[in-house]
Structures are given as structure tokens and as C-alpha cells.
C-alpha positions in Angstrom: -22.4 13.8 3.6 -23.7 13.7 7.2 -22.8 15.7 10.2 -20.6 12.5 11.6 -18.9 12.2 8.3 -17.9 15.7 8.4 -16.4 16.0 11.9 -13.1 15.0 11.1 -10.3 17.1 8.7 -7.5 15.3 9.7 -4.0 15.4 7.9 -3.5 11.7 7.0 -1.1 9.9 5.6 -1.4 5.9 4.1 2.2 4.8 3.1 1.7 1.6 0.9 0.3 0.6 -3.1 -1.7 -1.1 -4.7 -5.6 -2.6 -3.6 -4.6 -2.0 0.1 -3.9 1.4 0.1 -6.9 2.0 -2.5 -9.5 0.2 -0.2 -8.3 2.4 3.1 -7.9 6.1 0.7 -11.9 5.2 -0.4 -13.0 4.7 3.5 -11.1 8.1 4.5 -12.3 10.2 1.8 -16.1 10.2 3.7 -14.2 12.1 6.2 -11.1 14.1 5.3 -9.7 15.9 2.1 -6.7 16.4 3.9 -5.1 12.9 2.6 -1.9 12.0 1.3 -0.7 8.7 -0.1 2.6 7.8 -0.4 3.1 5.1 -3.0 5.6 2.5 -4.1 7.2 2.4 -7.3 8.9 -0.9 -7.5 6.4 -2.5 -9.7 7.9 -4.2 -12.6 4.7 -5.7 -14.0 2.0 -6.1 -15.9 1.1 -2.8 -17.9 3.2 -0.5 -15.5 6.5 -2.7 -15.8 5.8 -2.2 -20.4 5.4 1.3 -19.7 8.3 1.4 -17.3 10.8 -0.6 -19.8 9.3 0.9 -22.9 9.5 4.8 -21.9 11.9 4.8 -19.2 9.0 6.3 -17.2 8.2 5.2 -13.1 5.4 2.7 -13.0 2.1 4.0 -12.9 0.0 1.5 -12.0 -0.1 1.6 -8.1 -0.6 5.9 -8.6 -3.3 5.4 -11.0 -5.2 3.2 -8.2 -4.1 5.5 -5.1 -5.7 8.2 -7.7 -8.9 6.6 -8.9 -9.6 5.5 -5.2 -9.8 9.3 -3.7 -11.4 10.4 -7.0 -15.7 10.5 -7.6 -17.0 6.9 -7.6 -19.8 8.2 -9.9 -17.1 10.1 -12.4 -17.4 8.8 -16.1 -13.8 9.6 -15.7 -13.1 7.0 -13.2 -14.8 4.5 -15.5 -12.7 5.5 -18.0 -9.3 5.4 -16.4 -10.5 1.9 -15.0 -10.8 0.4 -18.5 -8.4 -2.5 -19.1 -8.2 -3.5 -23.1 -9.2 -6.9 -24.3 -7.4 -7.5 -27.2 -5.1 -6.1 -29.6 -1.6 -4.8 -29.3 -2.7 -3.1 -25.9 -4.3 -6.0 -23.9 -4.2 -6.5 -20.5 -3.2 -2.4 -20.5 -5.2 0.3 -18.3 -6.5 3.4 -20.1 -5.5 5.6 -17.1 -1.6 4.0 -17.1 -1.3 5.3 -20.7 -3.2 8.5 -19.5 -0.1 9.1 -16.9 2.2 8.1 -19.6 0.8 10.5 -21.9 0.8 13.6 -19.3 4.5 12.1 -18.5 5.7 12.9 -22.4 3.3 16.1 -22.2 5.1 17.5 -19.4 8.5 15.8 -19.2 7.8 15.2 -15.2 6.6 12.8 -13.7 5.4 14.3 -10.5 3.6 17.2 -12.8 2.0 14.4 -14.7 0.6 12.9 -11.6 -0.7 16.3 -10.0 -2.5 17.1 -13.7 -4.1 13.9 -13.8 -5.2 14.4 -9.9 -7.0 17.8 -11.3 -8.9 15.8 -13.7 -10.0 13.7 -11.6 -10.8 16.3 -8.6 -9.7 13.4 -5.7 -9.6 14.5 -2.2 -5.9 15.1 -1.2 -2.7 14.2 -3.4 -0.9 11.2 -4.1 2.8 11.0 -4.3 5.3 8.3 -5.2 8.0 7.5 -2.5 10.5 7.9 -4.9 11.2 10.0 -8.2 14.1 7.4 -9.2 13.8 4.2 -10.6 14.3 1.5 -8.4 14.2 -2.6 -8.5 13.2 -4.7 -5.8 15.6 -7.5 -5.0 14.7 -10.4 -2.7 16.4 -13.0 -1.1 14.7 -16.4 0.0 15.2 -18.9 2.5 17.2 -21.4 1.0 19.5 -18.4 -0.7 18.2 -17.9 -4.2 18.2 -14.4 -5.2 15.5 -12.7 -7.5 15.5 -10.0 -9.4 12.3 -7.8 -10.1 9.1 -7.4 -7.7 6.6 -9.0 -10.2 8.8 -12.3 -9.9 9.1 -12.6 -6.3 5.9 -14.3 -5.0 6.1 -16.9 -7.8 9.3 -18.0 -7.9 8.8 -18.8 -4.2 6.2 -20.6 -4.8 8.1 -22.6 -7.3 10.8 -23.2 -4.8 8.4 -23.9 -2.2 10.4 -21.7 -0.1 9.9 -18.3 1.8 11.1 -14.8 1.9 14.2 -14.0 3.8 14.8 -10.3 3.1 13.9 -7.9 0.4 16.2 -4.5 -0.4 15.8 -1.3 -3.2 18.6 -0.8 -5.6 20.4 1.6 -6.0 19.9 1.8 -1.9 20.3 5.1 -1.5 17.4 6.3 -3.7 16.1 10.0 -2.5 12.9 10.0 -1.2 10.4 12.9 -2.6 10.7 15.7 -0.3 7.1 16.0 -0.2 6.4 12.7 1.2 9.1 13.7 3.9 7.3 17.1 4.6 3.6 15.0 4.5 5.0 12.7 6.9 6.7 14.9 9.8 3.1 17.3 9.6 0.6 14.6 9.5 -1.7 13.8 12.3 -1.7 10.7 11.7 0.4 7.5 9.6 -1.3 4.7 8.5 1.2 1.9 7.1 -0.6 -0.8 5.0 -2.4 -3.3 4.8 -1.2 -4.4 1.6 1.5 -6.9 0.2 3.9 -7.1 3.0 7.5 -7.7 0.8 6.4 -6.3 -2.3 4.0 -2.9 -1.6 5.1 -2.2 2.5 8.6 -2.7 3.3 9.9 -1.2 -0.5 8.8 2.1 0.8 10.3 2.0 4.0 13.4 1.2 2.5 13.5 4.7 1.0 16.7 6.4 2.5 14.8 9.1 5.0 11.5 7.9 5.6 11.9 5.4 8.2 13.8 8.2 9.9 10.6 10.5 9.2 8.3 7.6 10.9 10.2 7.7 13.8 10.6 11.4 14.5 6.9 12.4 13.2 4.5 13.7 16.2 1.5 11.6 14.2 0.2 8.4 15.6 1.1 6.2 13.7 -1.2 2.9 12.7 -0.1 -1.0 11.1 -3.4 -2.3 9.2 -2.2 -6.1 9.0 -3.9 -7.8 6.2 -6.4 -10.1 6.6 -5.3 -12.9 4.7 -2.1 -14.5 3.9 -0.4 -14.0 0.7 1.0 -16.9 -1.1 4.8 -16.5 -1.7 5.1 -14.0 0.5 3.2 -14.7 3.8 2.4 -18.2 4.2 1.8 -18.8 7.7 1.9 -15.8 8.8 0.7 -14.5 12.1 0.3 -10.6 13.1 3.9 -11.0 15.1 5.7 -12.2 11.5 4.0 -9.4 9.6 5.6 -7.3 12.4 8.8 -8.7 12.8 9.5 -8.8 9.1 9.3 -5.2 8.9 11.5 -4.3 11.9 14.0 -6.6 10.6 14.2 -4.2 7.5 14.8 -1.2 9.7 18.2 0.7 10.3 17.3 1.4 13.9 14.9 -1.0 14.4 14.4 0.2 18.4 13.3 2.6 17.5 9.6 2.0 16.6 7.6 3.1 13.5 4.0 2.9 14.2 2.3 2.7 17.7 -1.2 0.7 16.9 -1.6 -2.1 15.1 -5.0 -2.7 13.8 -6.4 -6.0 14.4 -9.7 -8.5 12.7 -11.2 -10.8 14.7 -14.0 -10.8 12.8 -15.5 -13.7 10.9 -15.5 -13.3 7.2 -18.1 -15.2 5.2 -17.3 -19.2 5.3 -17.9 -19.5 1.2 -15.2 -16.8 1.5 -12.7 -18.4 3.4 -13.2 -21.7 1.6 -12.6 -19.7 -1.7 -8.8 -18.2 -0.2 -7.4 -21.5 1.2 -7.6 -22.8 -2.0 -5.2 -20.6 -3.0 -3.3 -21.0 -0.2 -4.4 -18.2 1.6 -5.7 -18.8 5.5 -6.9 -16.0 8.0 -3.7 -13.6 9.6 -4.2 -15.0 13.3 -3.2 -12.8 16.5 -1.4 -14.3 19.4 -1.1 -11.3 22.0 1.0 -13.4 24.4 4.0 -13.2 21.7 3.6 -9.3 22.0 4.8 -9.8 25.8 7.2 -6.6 26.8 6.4 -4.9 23.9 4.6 -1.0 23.8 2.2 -1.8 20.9 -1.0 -0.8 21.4 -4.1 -3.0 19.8 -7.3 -2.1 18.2 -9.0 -4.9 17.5 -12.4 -5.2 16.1 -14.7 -6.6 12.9 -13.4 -4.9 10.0 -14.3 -7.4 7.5 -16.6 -7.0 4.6 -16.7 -9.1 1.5 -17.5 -7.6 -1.6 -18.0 -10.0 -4.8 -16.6 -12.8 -2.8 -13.2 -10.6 -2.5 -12.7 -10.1 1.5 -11.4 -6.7 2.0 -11.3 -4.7 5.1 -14.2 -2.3 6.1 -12.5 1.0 5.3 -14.9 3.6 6.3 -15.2 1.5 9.4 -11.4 1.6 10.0 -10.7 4.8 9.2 -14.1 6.5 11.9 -11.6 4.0 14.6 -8.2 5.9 13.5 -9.3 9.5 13.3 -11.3 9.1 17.4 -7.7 8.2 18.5 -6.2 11.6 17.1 -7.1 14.5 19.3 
């Protein structure tokens, strides 16, 4: 690791699930062990949602990524924990889900089968889940439907070619895990997102105590807006509806939760692009002048890189401009 890569040891903490938070954990790693992730555990889905309804365990799937991603890119392990079956009774299932589930029956706790499975895999800080109780994501669209279940959400309003009013956690009052509280209040800094903004972001800060916890932490806190829109969730989209979603979730929402919001302006490869708008995904676009009054600071820059024709964000990139800002 060079000498640039090793000046920081930050405490940081990415609140979030799934391929956003993984893709930001794997950038910070090259320059802090200090890491926490806090993750979501409203998936009711694929393998995690037949592990969830089968053993009454919390999904795994969104951990087992958080995991993987601060974990040694060149482990067999990883390999191993990344393998999906093809066929048979277990299709479509991760290896490292039933891994967790396994540790889960082993230990009869959850959190213990998370920190064993961390060992293993010797990753670079911890990972955590928002939540030790079992919650469901509800949402409410547009034209009034209500949906049940955060795997349904995106596609049913798609189907009613409608968009997201609200989402909310039941039961509501869910305890958060006093670690992630603790993490929170003694970080240095917060990053929030980028990742799915109704399903992955605002679940978590729905958690009874940790919007509280954003707003009294001393950490600077940082919004990575995705690049992309999401379809059934974001359509049309701009960096201001990203933001006003999620302070339309909050108790208090004058009282603010993050203080930067990270910006692309970059320009992502055209055979890229064409590839997301048909799937009715277009690029997040940033209109400063509808930020007029507000104390939101901007960093805005070229964090784009496309890997496999997938556009992702630059994490190590990201993560060198987040750690200069913390003194």
C-alpha cells in the first residue's frame, strides 16, 4: 500500500446496503481499517427473503455483501462466499447467505454469526445491521396503493406506472443496535448512500434513534447520490428529489442529517448510457439554483467509472475527497 494510501485512519461510517454501500466499503478499505457499515435489513427477496421466511433468521444478503466488500479481493474465501448455485433445489442461492445462516443456527445470534463470519474473512472494520428485529418495509404510491414487502415495491410501480409517495418500517419502533448508535456519535465521518433511495437508504433512517444520532454526531457527514435513476423508484429524479425524499421521512426534518452532498458531473461512457435508458434509467442531473437558501455544501467532481458496462462510482476516488475534508 503506498505512503498516500496509508495517511488516513479515519473512523468511518457508510449507512446504506446492498451494491452501493459495497462499491464505497471496497474504495475506503485502501485507506482505513477503522470502517463500519451499518446495513438494512428490510430485504424480503431473493435468497435472503427464503432464508428469512424459512428460519425466521434477518436477511443476510445485504451483510454478506457489506462483508465480502471489506474482505481480501484475492481470498479463495471471497470466491467462495460469492458463489450463486445454478440449479437444483438451491438455485439462485449464495454460498455465503447459507454460510451466515449456518453460523446463525451455530450460535443462536445473529450478531455473533455476523462477527464469526467477519473473522473468517479478516475484512477491515465491522459490519452491523441497523436492526436486530425483523422488520417489513411498507410503501405507499402516488395514486394510493399500498404494498407490502421491499422486494415488491419497485415493480408494482412500474406496473401501475406510478411513483413512490412514502415508504415506513413496521413495527415502527424497531430498536436500533446499540452499536450502530455508539459507531455513529464517535465517527469522524458519515457517509449516507448512494444506493436504492426507498428501498436500501431511507429504511435505515427510519430506525427509531438513528436519525437522532445523525443529527447530534460531531462527524461530517456526506449524501453520495446515485448516479443513475432507478426505475420504480426514481424516475426522474434530480439530486434535489433524492434530497427532498429523505427529509420528508424525517421526524425533525430541520434539523439536517448530512452536510455534503457528493455530486457527478462526469461523463460516463455513451455505450453505457445508451445501455441504462433502456431500462429506463437516465443520468441524476443537479440544478444548484433549486438549492437556493439552503447550507448544503457541494463536492462535485468525475467519479464515474464503468466496469463491465455496469457504471458505478469511483470509490477509492470518493472516498481520498471525503477523508481531506475531515481534519
Amino acid at each position: 500500500m503506498s505512503a498516500m494510501k496509508n495517511k488516513y485512519r479515519k473512523r468511518v461510517v457508510v449507512i446504506g446496503g446492498g451494491t452501493g454501500s459495497s462499491v464505497i466499503l471496497r474504495g475506503l478499505k485502501k485507506f482505513t481499517d477503522n470502517i463500519t457499515a451499518i446495513v438494512t435489513v428490510a430485504d424480503d427477496g431473493g435468497g435472503s427473503g427464503v432464508l428469512r421466511e424459512d428460519l425466521g433468521m434477518l436477511p443476510p444478503g445485504d451483510i454478506r455483501s457489506c462483508i465480502l466488500a471489506l474482505a481480501d479481493d484475492e481470498s479463495i474465501m471471497q470466491q467462495l462466499l460469492n458463489y450463486r448455485f445454478e440449479e437444483g433445489i438451491l438455485k439462485g442461492q449464495s454460498f455465503g447467505n447459507l454460510f451466515i445462516a449456518a453460523m446463525n443456527s451455530i450460535n443462536g445470534n445473529f450478531m455473533e454469526a455476523i462477527k464469526n463470519v467477519s473473522d473468517v474473512m479478516a475484512i477491515k472494520g465491522r459490519v452491523l445491521p441497523v436492526t436486530l428485529e425483523s422488520i417489513t418495509l411498507s410503501a405507499v404510491l402516488q395514486d394510493g396503493q399500498v404494498i407490502d414487502g421491499e422486494s415488491h415495491i419497485p415493480a408494482v410501480a412500474i406496473q401501475r406506472g406510478t411513483k413512490i409517495k412514502a415508504v415506513e418500517i413496521n413495527p415502527k419502533n424497531v430498536k436500533p443496535l446499540p452499536e450502530a448508535i455508539e459507531a455513529i456519535l464517535n465517527a469522524q465521518a458519515v457517509i449516507i448512500g448512494p444506493g436504492s433511495l426507498y428501498t436500501s437508504i431511507i429504511p435505515d433512517l427510519l430506525v427509531h434513534g438513528i436519525e437522532e444520532a445523525l443529527q447530534n454526531t460531531k462527524a461530517k457527514r456526506f449524501y453520495i447520490s446515485n448516479i443513475m435513476t432507478q426505475p420504480g423508484e426514481t424516475e426522474g429524479y434530480d439530486i434535489w428529489d433524492h434530497i427532498e425524499a429523505i427529509e420528508g421521512h424525517l421526524t425533525n426534518p430541520s434539523k439536517r442529517i448530512f452536510d455534503y452532498i457528493v455530486i457527478n458531473q462526469g461523463k460516463a461512457v455513451e455505450e453505457s448510457i445508451d445501455k441504462y435508458k433502456t431500462g429506463g434509467s437516465e443520468h441524476v442531473r443537479f440544478n444548484i439554483s433549486k438549492f437556493k437558501g439552503r447550507e448544503y455544501k457541494f463536492i462535485i467532481g468525475d467519479y464515474v467509472e464503468v466496469v463491465n458496462d455496469y457504471i458505478r462510482h469511483d470509490a477509492e476516488k470518493i472516498s481520498e475527497e471525503i477523508l481531506e475534508k475531515i481534519t
